[in-house]
C-alpha positions in Angstrom: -16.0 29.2 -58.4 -15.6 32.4 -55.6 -12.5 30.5 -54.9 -10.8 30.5 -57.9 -11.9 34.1 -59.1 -10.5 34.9 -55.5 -7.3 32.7 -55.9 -6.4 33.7 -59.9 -7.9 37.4 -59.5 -4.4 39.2 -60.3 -3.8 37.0 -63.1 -7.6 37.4 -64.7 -7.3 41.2 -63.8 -3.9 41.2 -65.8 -5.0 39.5 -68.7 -8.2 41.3 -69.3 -6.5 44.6 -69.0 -3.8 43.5 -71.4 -6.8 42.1 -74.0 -8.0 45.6 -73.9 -4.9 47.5 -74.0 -4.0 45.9 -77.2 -7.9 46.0 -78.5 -8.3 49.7 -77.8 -5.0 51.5 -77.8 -1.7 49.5 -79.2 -3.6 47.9 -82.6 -5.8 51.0 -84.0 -2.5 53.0 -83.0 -0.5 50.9 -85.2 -3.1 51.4 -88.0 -3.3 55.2 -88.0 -1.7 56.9 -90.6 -0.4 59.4 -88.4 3.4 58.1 -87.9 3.4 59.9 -84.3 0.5 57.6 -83.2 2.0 54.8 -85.0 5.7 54.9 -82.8 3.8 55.6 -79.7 1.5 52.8 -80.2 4.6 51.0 -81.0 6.2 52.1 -78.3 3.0 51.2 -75.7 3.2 47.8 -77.3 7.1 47.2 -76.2 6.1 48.5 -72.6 3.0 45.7 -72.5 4.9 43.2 -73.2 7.6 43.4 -70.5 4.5 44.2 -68.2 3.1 40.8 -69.3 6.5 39.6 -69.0 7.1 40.6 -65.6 3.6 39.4 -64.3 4.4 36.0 -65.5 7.8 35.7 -63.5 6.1 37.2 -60.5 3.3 34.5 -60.9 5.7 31.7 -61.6 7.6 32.5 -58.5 4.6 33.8 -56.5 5.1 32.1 -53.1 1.0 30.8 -53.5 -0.3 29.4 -56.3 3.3 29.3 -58.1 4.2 27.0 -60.5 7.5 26.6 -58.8 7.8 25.1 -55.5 10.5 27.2 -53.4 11.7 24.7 -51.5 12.2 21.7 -54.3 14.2 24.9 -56.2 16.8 25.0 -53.6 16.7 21.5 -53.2 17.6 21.3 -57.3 19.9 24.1 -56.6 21.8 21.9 -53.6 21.9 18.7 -55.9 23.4 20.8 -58.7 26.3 22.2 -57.0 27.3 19.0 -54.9 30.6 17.3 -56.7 30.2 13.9 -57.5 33.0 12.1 -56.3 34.5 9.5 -58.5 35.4 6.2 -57.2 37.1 5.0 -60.9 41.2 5.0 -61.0 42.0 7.6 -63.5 43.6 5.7 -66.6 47.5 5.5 -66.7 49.2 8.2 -69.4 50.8 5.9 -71.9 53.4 7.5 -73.6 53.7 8.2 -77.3 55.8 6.2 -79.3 57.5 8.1 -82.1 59.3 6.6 -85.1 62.7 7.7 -84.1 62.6 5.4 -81.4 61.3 2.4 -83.3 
C-alpha cells in the first residue's frame, strides 16, 4: 500500500486539492450573489481546469508510471511516416470516347 501512495502521490495530491478547491472556493463562489465573487469564482474555475488539464498530459507522458510507453510512441511515429511502396502496375489511362468520333 506505502508503494502505491508513494508511486501515485502527485496524482492523489492533485486530485484532492482539486476536490477541495471546487468544494470550498469555485462552487459557493458561483452561488453568491455578489457578481464580483461570482466572475472570479468563474474565473478560478477556468484556471482549475487547465491545471487539471495540464497534470493529466504531464501524467500521461510522465516518463514512470505513464500511460504511454516512449519508446513504442516513436516506434508508432517511425511506422507512420515510412511510405509504403506499391508493387501493383498503375492502371492504363483509357481514353474518352466522345460522340463526334463515333
Amino acid at each position: 500500500m506505502i508503494d502505491f501512495l508513494k508511486k501515485y502521490k502527485e496524482q492523489i495530491f492533485n486530485i484532492i486539492t482539486i476536490f477541495l478547491i471546487l468544494e470550498f472556493v469555485i462552487y459557493p463562489g458561483l452561488t453568491t450573489a455578489n457578481t464580483f465573487y461570482n466572475i472570479m469564482a468563474g474565473i478560478g474555475f477556468l484556471l482549475l481546469i487547465i491545471w487539471g488539464g495540464l497534470a493529466l498530459y504531464n501524467y500521461v507522458r510522465s516518463d514512470n508510471g505513464g500511460i504511454v510507453d516512449k519508446g513504442e510512441l516513436k516506434e508508432a511515429e517511425q511506422m507512420v511516416k515510412e511510405v509504403k511502396k506499391t508493387t501493383k502496375k498503375p492502371a492504363p489511362k483509357t481514353k474518352k470516347v466522345t460522340n463526334k468520333e463515333k
